[in-house]
C-alpha positions in Angstrom: -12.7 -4.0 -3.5 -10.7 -5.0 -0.6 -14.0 -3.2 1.7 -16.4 -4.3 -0.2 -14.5 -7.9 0.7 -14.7 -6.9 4.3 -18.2 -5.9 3.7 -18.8 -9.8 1.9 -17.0 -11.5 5.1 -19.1 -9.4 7.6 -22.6 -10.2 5.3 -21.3 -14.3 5.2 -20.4 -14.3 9.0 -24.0 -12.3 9.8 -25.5 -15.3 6.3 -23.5 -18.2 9.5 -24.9 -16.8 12.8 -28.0 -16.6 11.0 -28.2 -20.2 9.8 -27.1 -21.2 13.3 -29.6 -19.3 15.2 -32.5 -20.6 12.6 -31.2 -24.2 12.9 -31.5 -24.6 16.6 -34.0 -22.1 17.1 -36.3 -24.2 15.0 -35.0 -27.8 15.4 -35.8 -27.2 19.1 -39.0 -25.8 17.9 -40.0 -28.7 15.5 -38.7 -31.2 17.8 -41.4 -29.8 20.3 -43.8 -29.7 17.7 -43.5 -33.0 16.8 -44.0 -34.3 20.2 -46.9 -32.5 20.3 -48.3 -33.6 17.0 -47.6 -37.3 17.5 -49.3 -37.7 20.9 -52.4 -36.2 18.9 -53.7 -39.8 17.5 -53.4 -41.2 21.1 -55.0 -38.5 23.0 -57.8 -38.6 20.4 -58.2 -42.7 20.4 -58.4 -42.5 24.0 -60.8 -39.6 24.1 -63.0 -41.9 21.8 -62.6 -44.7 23.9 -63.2 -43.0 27.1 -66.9 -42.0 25.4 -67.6 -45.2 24.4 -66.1 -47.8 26.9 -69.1 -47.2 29.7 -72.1 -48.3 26.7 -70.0 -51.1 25.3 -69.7 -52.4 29.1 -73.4 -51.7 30.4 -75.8 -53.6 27.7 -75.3 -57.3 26.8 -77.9 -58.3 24.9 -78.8 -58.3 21.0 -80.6 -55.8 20.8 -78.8 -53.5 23.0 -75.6 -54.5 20.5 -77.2 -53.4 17.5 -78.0 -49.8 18.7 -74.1 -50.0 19.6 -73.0 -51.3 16.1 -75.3 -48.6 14.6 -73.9 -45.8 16.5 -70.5 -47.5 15.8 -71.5 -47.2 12.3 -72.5 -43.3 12.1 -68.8 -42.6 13.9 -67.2 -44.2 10.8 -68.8 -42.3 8.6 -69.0 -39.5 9.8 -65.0 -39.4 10.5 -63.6 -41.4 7.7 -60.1 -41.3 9.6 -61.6 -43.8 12.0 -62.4 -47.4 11.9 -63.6 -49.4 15.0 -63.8 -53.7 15.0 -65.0 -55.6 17.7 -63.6 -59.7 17.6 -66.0 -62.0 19.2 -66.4 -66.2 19.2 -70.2 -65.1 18.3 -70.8 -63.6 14.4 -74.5 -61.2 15.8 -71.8 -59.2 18.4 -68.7 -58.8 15.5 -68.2 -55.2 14.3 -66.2 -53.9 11.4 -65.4 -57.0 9.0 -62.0 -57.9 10.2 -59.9 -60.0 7.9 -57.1 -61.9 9.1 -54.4 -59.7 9.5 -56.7 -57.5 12.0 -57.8 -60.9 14.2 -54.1 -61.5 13.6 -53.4 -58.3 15.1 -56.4 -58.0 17.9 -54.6 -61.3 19.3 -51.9 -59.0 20.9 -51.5 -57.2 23.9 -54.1 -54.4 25.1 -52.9 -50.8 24.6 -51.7 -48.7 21.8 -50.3 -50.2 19.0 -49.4 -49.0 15.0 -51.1 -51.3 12.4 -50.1 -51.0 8.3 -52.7 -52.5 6.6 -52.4 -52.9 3.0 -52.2 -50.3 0.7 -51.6 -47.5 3.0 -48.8 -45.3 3.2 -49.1 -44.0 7.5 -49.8 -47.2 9.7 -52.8 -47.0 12.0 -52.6 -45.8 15.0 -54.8 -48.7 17.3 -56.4 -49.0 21.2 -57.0 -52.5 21.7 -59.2 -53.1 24.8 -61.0 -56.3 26.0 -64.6 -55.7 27.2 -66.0 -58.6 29.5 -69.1 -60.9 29.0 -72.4 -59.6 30.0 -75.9 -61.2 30.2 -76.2 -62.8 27.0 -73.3 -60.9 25.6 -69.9 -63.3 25.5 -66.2 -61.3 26.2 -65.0 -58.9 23.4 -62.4 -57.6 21.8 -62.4 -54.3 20.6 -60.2 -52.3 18.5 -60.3 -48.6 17.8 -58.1 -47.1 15.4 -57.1 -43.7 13.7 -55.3 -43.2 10.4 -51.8 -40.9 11.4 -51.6 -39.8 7.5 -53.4 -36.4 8.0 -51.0 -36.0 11.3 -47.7 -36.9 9.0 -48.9 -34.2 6.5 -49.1 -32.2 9.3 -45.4 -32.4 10.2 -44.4 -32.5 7.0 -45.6 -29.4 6.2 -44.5 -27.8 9.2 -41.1 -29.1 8.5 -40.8 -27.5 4.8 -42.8 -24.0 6.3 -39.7 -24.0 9.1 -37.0 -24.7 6.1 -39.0 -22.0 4.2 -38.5 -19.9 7.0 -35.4 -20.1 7.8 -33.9 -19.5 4.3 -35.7 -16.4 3.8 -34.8 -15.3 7.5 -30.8 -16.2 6.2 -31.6 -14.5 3.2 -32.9 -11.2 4.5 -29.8 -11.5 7.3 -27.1 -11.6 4.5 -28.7 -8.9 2.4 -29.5 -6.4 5.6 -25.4 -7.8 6.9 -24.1 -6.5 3.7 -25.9 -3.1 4.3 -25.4 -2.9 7.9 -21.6 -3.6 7.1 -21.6 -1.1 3.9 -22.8 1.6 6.5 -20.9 0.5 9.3 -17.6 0.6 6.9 -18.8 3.8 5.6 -16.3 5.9 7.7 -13.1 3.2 6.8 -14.6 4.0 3.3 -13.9 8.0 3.5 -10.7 7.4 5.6 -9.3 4.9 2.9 -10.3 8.1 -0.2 -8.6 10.3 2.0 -4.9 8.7 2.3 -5.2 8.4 -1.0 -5.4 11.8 -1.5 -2.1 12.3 1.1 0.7 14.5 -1.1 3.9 12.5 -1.8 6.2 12.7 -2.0 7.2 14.3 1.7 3.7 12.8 2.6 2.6 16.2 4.9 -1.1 15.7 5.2 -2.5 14.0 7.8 -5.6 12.2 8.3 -8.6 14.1 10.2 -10.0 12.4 13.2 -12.8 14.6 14.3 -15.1 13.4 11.6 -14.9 9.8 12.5 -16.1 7.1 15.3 -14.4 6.8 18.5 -13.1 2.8 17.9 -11.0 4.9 14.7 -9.0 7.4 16.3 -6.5 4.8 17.6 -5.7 3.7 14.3 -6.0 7.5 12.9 -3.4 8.6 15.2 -1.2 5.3 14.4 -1.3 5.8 11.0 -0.6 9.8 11.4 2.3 8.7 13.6 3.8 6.5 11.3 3.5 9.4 8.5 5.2 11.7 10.5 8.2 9.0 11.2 8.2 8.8 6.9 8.6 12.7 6.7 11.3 12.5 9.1 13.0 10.0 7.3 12.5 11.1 4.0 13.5 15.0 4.9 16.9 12.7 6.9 17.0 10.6 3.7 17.2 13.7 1.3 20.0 15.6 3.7 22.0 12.5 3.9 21.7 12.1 0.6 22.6 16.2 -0.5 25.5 15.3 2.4 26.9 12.2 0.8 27.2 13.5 -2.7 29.2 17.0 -1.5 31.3 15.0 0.7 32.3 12.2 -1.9 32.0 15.2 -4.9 35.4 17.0 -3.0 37.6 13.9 -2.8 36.2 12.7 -7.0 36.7 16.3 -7.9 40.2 16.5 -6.5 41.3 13.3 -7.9 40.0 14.3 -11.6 41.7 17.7 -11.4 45.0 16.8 -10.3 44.8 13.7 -12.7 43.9 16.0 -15.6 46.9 18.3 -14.5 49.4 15.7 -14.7 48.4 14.6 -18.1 48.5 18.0 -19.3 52.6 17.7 -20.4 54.9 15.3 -19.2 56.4 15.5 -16.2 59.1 14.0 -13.8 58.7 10.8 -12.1 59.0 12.5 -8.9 55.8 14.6 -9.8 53.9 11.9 -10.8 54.5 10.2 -7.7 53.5 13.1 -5.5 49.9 13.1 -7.4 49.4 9.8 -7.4 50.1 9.9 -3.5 48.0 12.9 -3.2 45.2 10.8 -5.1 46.1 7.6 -2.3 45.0 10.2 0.0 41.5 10.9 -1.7 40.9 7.1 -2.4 41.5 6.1 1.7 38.9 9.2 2.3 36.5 8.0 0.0 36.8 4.0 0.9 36.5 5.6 4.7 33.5 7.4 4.0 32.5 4.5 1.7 32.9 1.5 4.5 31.7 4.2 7.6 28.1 4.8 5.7 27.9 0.9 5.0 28.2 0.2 8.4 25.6 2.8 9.4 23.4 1.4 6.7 23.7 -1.9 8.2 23.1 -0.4 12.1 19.9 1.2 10.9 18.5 -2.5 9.9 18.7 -3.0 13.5 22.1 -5.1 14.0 23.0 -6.2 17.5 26.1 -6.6 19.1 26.6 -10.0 19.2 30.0 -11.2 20.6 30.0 -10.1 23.9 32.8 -9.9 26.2 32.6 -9.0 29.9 36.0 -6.2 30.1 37.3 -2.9 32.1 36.4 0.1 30.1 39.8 1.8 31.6 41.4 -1.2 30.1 39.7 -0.4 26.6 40.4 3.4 26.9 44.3 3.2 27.4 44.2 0.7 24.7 42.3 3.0 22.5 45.0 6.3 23.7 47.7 3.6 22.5 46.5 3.8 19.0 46.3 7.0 19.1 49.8 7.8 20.8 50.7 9.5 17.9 47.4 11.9 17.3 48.0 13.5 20.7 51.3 13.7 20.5 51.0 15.9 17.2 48.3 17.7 18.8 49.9 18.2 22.5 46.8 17.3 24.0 47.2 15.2 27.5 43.8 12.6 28.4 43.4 12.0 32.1 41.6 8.9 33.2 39.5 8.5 36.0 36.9 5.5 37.0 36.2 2.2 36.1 33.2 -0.2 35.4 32.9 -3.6 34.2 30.4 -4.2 30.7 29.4 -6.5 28.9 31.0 -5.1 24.8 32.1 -5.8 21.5 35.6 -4.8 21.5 36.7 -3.7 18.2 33.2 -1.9 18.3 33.5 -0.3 21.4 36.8 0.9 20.4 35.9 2.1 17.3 33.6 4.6 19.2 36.3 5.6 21.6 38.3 6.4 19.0 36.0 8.4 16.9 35.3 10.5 20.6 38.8 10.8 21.2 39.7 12.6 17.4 36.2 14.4 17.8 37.6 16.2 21.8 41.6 16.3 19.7 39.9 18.3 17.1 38.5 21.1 19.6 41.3 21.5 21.6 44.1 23.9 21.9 47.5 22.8 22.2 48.6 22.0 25.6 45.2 21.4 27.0 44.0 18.4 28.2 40.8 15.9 27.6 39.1 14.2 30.5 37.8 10.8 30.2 35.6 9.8 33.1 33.5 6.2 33.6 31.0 6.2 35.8 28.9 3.1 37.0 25.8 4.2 37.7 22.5 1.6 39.0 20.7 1.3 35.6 23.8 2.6 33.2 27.5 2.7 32.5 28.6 6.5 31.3 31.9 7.1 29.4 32.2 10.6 29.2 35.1 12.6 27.5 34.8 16.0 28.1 37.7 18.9 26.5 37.7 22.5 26.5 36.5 24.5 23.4 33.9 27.3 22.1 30.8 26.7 24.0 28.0 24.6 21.6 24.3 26.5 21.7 21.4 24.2 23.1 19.7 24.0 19.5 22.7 22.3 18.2 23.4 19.6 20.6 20.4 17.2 20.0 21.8 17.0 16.4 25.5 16.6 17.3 25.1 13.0 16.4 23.6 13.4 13.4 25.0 12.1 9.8 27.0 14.9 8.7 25.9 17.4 10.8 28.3 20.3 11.9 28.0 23.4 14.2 30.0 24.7 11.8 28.1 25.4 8.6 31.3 26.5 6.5 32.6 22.7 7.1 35.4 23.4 8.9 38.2 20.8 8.8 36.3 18.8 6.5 38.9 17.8 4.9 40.0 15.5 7.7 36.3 14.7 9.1 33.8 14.1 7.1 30.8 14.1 9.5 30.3 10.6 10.2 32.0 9.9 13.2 29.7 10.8 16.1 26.7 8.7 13.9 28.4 5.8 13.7 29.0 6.4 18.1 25.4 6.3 18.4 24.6 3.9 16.2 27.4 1.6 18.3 25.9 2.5 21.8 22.5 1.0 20.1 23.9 -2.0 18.9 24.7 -2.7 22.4 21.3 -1.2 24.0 22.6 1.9 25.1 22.7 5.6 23.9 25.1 8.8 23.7 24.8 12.3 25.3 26.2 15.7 24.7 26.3 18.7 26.7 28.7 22.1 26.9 28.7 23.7 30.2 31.8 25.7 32.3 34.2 25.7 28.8 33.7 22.2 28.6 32.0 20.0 25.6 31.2 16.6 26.7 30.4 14.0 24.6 29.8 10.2 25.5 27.6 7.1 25.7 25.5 5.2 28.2 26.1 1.3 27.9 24.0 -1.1 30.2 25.7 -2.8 32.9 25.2 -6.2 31.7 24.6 -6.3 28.0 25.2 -9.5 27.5 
């Protein structure tokens, strides 16, 4: 339905530039026409005149006159459209029985002039000429005239045959529109059956171009495009989903099975305790895991960072090794520092990321090593990189590092303190501020950072 309504708009705006074309095409051609058709009754008066005018002028006596009146007479009757009178002060040289409202008329100006006589729907079209006296005749008035009806039928007629025309023409244009546009749709037709027939739900067919025009393709390849970005996030969507329900699955099951324990007999008050602050533990992993997927729900409907403050990233690193004073002091890991740059951040943002680095490089090292934080300031891009020492990473792994619970590791290793969110929610802070992250493992070193623009804000 929705084609055949394109095909109905094409066939209406085909039915319009139609009309249009028709409408001046033959206004301009009646208009001409008519011109032509109304100068008719002139051009024939005169041509009568011109015939006439040199006998009426060269005899001037009676009997001369009454071979003129007689021819005079055969003209009238043998063209019943014409009528001639001549007005004279002497009855024998009168023509034509002229009541009043003729003498009335023949008193006017010479030329061409319309008469309506009684009775009569088209007014006469009448050449009033004075002829001079002659010999015996005196000075005349004549007055040839033409009835216009024949030349209004005329027009009339071709007016209707022009309207008759030019509805069939608008007719024939909207049917033969609606065809042309069926067969020129014909191909969005088949492309339209086939995504129908795509496979869902991971949506892995793709629409053929080869069999369709040129001005398609684009929108083929569009459309192909976009299906491939749904596979990818439905295959993401369906990991992150399997990921979600084992990591919140540990932390439930561990809370129901050393609940159901405890309420197996009674025990001391000091037992219960320990469960219930061995189940505190589980709740803060599951509210952590809880609030860290909220906010990469909310960075994936494309949040900015929107309170922007111009600050030293050195400045925010020591702050961020502050907080975690502790962490590295339990792990015996020491951070150097080196470089500055100015940005434009959201603080408790930026530091979130910092942070989530920092655990990721005290995770991976050995005791007594040490983790290197360097910021770089670059023409185009801010880098803060924090590099450690650890197991080199293979190259197929790194473009997933930042993934949603993604781990090199495929037996989970130290889940129970990390649960796989913490590079994601880096990335997904670095493009909240229009930047991005990096990874790379080179020389017994895995580095892991994030670009930031130089002026954000």
């Amino acid at each position: 339905m929705r084609l055949n309504a394109i095909a109905l708009r094409l066939s209406l705006l085909f039915t319009l530039v139609a009309l249009l074309v028709f409408v001046l095409i033959g206004g301009a051609l009646y208009q001409q026409v008519d011109k032509s058709i109304a100068r008719l009754p002139e051009a024939e008066l005169e041509a009568r005149y011109s015939v006439l005018e040199s006998s009426i002028n060269r005899f001037g006596n009676p009997d001369h006159w009454a071979k003129i009146s007689a021819k005079l007479k055969l003209l009238t009757e043998e063209d019943k459209r014409i009528r001639f009178w001549v007005i004279s002060p002497h009855p024998d040289y009168e023509f034509g029985d002229a009541d009043a409202s003729v003498r009335t008329f023949a008193q006017g100006p010479e030329g061409i002039r319309d008469l309506t006589l009684p009775g009569m729907s088209s007014p006469l079209k009448v050449l009033t000429s004075d002829v001079p006296a002659k010999d015996q005749r005196p000075a005349l008035r004549f007055l040839i005239a033409i009835d216009t009806e024949t030349f209004h039928q005329t027009q009339h007629h071709l007016l209707i045959a022009l309207i008759s025309l030019a509805i069939i023409g608008v007719v024939l244009a909207s049917l033969l529109g609606y065809w042309v546009a069926r067969v020129g749709l014909k191909p969005l037709i088949t492309l339209s059956e086939e995504a129908q027939k795509l496979a869902s739900p991971r949506l892995s067919g793709r629409l053929r171009v080869s069999p369709l025009p040129p001005e398609l393709d684009q929108l083929v390849n569009a459309f192909n495009a976009t299906l491939d970005r749904v596979e990818q996030a439905y295959t993401r969507l369906e990991s992150f989903n399997a990921d979600v329900a084992h990591e919140l699955r540990s932390p439930l099951t561990n809370l129901i099975g050393q609940t159901q324990v405890a309420l197996t007999r009674g025990r001391s008050a000091e037992h219960y305790f320990e469960v219930l602050q061995s189940n505190l533990e589980e709740l803060e992993r599951l509210r952590s895991i809880i609030n860290d997927m909220l906010f990469l729900a909310s960075a994936d409907q494309g949040s900015k960072a929107c309170a922007l403050t111009r600050a030293w990233l050195a400045d925010e690193v020591a702050t961020t090794l502050d907080y975690l004073d502790f962490i590295l002091e339990d792990a015996r890991v020491q951070v150097q520092v080196s470089g500055d740059a100015q940005a434009s951040i959201e603080t408790p943002h930026l530091r979130r990321a910092l942070i989530n680095l920092l655990n990721n490089a005290v995770q991976h090292t050995g005791a007594g090593q040490q983790i290197d934080v360097h910021i770089t300031q670059g023409p185009e891009r801010i880098s803060i990189s924090i590099s450690n020492p650890g197991a080199p990473i293979a190259d197929e792994h790194l473009p997933r590092l930042f993934e949603r619970f993604y781990r090199v590791d495929a037996a989970r290793h130290n889940s129970g303190s990390n649960h796989g969110l913490g590079l994601a929610i880096v990335k997904a802070i670095a493009h909240m501020h229009g930047g991005d992250v990096f990874a790379y493992s080179r020389d017994g070193m895995n580095t892991f950072g994030l670009h930031l623009p130089p002026h954000t804000a």
